[in-house]
C-alpha positions as a printed NumPy array, in Angstrom:
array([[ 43.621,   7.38 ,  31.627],
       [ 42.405,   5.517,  35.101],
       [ 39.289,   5.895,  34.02 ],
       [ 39.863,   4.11 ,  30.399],
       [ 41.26 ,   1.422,  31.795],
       [ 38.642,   1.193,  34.257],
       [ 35.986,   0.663,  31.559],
       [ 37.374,  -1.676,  30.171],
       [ 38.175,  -3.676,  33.185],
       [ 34.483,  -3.285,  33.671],
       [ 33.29 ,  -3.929,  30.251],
       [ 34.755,  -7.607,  30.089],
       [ 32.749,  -8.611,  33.556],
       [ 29.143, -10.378,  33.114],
       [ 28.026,  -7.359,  34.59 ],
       [ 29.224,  -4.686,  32.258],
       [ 28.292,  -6.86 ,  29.367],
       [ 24.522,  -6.88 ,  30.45 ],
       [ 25.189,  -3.175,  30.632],
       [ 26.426,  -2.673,  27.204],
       [ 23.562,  -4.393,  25.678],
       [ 21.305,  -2.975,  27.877],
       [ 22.353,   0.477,  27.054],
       [ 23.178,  -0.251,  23.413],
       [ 19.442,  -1.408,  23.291],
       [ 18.341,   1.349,  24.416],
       [ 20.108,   3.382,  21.927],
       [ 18.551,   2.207,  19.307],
       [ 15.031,   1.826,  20.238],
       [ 15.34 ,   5.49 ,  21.271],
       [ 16.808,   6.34 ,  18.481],
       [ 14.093,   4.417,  16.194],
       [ 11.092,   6.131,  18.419],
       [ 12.414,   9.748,  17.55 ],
       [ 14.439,   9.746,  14.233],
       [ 13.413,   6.527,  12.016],
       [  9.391,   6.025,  12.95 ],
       [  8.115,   9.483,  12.512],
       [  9.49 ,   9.882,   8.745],
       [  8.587,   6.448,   8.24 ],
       [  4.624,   7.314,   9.66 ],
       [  5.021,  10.671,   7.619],
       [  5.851,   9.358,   4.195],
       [  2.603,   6.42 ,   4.591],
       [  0.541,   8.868,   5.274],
       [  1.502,  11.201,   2.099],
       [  1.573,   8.182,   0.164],
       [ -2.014,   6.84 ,   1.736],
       [ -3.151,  10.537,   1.028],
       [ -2.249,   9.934,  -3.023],
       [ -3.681,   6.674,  -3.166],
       [ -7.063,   7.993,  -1.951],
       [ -6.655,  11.255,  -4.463],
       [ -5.801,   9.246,  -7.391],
       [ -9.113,   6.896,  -6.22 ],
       [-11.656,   9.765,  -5.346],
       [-10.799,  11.373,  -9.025],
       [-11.008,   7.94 , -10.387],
       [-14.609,   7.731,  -8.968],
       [-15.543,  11.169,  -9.952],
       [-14.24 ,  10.429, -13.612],
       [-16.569,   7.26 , -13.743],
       [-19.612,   7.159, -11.6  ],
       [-20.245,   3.614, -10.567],
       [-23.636,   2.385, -10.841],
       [-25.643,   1.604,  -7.437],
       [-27.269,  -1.397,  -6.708],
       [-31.322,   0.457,  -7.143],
       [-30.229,   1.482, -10.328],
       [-29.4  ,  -2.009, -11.757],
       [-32.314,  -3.466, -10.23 ],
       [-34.843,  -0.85 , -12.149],
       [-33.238,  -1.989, -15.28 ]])
């Protein structure tokens, strides 16, 4: 119980206040770095990886005409 009361003696200083937000920053960068930014990075590149699909099919569907090609003409 000492120890409860202890924190929150501490937590109201200008100290433990710095500490909290310190820490609490912290928290969630960490938690951003592992968790958040690698499903975030995983789900651009599958949806980076369809875009280019749906375009190389597109291409292949509908040769586009160079620029030697229109000049013979």
């Amino acid at each position: 119980m000492s120890f409860i009361k202890g924190f929150k003696k501490f937590a109201t200083t200008t100290v433990g206040l710095m500490a909290i937000g310190l820490g609490s920053t912290a928290l969630l960068y960490t938690v951003n770095r592992i968790f958040i930014q690698p499903h975030l990075n995983q789900k651009r590149r599958l949806q980076a990886e369809a875009c280019a699909e749906y375009l190389f099919q597109q291409e292949s569907q509908h040769p586009v005409a160079t620029s030697s090609s229109i000049r013979s003409e």
